[in-house]
C-alpha positions in Angstrom: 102.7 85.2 105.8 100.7 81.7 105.2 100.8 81.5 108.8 97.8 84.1 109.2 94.6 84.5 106.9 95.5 86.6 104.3 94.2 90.2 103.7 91.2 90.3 101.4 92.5 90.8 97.8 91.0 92.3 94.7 91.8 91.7 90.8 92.9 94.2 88.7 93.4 93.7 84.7 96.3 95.1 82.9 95.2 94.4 78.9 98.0 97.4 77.8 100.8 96.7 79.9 104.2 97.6 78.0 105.7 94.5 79.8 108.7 96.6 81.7 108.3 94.3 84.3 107.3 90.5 84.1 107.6 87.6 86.6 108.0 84.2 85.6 108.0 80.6 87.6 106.6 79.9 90.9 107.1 79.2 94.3 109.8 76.7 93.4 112.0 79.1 91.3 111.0 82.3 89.4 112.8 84.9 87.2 112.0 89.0 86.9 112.7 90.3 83.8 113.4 94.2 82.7 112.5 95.0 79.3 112.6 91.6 78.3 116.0 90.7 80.3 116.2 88.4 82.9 117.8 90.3 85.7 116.8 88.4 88.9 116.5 85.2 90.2 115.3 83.2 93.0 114.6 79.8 93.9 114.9 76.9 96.1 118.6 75.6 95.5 117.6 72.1 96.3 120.2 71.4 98.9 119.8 71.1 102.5 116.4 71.4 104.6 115.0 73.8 101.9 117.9 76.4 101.3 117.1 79.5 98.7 119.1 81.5 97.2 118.5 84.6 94.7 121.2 86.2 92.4 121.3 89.4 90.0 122.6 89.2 86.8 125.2 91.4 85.1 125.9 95.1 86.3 124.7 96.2 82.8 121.5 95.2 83.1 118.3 97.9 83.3 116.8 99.0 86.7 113.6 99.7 87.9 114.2 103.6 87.4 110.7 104.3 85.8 108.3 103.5 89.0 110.2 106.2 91.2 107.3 108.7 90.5 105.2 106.2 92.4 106.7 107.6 95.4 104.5 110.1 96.8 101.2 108.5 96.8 103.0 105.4 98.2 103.9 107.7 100.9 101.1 108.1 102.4 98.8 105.7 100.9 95.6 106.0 103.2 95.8 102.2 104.0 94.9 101.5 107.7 95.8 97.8 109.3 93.6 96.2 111.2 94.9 96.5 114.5 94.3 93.6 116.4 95.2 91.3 112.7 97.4 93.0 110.8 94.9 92.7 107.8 94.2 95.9 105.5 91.8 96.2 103.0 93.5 96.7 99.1 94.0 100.1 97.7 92.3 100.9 94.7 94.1 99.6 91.8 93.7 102.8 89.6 96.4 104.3 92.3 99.0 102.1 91.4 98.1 102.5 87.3 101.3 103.6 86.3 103.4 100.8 88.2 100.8 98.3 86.5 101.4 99.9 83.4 104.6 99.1 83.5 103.7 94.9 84.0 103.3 92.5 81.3 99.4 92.3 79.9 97.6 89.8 81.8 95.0 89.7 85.3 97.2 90.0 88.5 95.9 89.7 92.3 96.5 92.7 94.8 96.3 93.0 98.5 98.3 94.9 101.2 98.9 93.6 104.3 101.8 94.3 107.4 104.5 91.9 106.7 105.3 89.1 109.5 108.4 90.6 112.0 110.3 87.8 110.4 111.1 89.5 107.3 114.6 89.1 105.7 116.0 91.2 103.0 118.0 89.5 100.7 120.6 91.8 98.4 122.2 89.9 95.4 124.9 91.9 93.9 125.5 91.5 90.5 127.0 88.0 89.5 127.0 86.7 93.0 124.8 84.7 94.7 123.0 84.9 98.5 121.8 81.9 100.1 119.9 81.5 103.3 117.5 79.0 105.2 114.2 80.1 105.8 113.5 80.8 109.4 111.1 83.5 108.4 107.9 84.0 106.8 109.0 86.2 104.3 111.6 87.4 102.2 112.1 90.1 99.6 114.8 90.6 96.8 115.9 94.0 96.5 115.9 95.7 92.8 117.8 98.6 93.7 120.9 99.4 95.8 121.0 98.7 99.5 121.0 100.0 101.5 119.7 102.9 100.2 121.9 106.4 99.8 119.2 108.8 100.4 120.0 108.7 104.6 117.7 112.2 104.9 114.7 110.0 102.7 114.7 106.9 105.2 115.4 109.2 108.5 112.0 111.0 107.2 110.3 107.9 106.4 111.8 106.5 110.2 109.9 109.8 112.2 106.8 109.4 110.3 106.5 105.6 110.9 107.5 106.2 114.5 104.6 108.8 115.0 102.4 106.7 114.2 99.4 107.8 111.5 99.3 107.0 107.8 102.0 104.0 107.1 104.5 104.2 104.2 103.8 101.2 101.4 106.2 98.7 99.6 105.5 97.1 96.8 106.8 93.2 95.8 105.6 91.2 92.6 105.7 87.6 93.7 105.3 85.1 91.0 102.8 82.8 92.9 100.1 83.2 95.6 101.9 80.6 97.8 105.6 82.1 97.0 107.3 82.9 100.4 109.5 85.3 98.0 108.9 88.9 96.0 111.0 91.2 94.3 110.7 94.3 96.0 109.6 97.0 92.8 109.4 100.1 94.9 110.0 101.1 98.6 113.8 100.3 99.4 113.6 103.7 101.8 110.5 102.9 103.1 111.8 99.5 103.9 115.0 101.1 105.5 112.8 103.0 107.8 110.5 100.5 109.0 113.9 98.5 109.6 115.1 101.1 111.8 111.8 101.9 113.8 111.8 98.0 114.5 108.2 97.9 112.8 107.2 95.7 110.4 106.1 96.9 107.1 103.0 97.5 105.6 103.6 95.9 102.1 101.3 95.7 98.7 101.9 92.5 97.3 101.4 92.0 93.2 100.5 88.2 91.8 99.6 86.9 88.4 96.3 85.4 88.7 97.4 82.5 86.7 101.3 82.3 87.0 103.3 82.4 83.8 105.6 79.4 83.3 109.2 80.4 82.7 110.3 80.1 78.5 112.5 77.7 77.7 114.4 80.2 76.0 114.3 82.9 79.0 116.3 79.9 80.8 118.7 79.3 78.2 119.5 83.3 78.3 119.1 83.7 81.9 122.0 81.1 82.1 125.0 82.6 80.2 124.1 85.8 81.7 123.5 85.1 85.7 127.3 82.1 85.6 129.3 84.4 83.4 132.6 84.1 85.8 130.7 81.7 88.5 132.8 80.1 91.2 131.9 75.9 91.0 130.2 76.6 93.9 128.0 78.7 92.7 127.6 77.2 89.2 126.5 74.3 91.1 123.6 75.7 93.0 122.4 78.1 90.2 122.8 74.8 88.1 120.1 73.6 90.3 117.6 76.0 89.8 118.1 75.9 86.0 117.3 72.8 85.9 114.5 73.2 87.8 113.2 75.5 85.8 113.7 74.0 82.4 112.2 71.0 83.4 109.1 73.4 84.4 109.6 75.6 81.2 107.2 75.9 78.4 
């Protein structure tokens, strides 16, 4: 995506968020956290030519259950791309109010835009870890299962996108501007579909206008629960992100 201008973006305040949903870090590493929990993770594992990984912590932890209701306007969400660059002006940020509700207090950036064709999906299971070298300009972390059950919801999604007319929406919190990286919040159909058209998505991305260093503590807890049973390897390479981020850590 930093390969093209950028849509044009708007700011949106959330001063009574309940703080569901938070994103912490940068493009370096970041952590999502659910009521308070970190749950995901992602970062640059700092071996090799830039490898990433992301993991999920324990199966126990809380899902992202309470946007679903999102659904329908994100359906059909009115927003056109331009054709010729891809760029789409941002929706009004009282549509998405009860997904921002759901974010911790604070100003965050919005804009939509058609994801690159290099997209790649990344799926960490609880307790395990992906890795993968960039050779995209893009990637999102799923925060629900994938691929998704509904088959009838993404064949639906699939003829619509194919026909042409109003495109579907994701949405993806990403904890910097300059992150290559988002957690996917709502859309894991939509993004099925758009998959199997062979079209690239139309996504709504979500940023903290100033990003929100990760808490020492947050690092400390987000430790014992993502290496609880980890393999060497993996302790190793989620050993380097830690670090990472404690030495970035407020």
């Amino acid at each position: 995506m930093s390969r093209r201008q950028p849509s044009p973006s708007v700011c949106v305040d959330v001063p009574d968020g309940h703080g569901v949903i938070e994103v912490t870090g940068d493009a370096g590493g970041s952590l999502l956290l659910l009521v308070g929990d970190p749950v995901f993770l992602e970062g640059n594992d700092g071996c090799g030519s830039v490898g990433w990984l992301a993991a999920r912590a324990g199966a126990g932890g809380p899902g992202l259950a309470e946007v679903k209701y999102l659904g329908e306007w994100l359906s059909a969400p009115g927003l056109v791309p331009d054709p010729r660059t891809g760029r789409v002006e941002p929706p009004d940020p009282e549509c998405l109010r009860p997904l921002l509700s759901l974010l911790a207090p604070g100003r965050y950036v919005m804009r939509a835009e058609v994801a690159p064709h290099h997209l790649r999906v990344v799926h960490p299971r609880a307790l395990q870890v992906q890795h993968w070298y960039p050779d995209e300009d893009l990637a999102l972390v799923t925060t629900d299962t994938w691929p998704p059950r509904d088959d009838r919801a993404v064949r639906g999604y699939r003829d619509r996108i194919r026909a042409g007319g109003d495109l579907p929406a994701l949405v993806a919190l990403f904890p910097t501007a300059d992150s290559w990286v988002g957690y996917l919040l709502d859309g894991h159909h939509k993004l099925a579909a758009y998959q199997q058209a062979g079209i690239a998505p139309l996504v709504i991305r979500l940023t903290p206008h100033v990003p929100s260093p990760v808490r020492r503590d947050d690092v400390d807890r987000a430790r014992a629960a993502f290496s609880d049973g980890a393999t060497p390897h993996r302790d190793e390479a989620l050993g380097r992100v830690f670090a990472y981020m404690r030495a970035e850590s407020v």
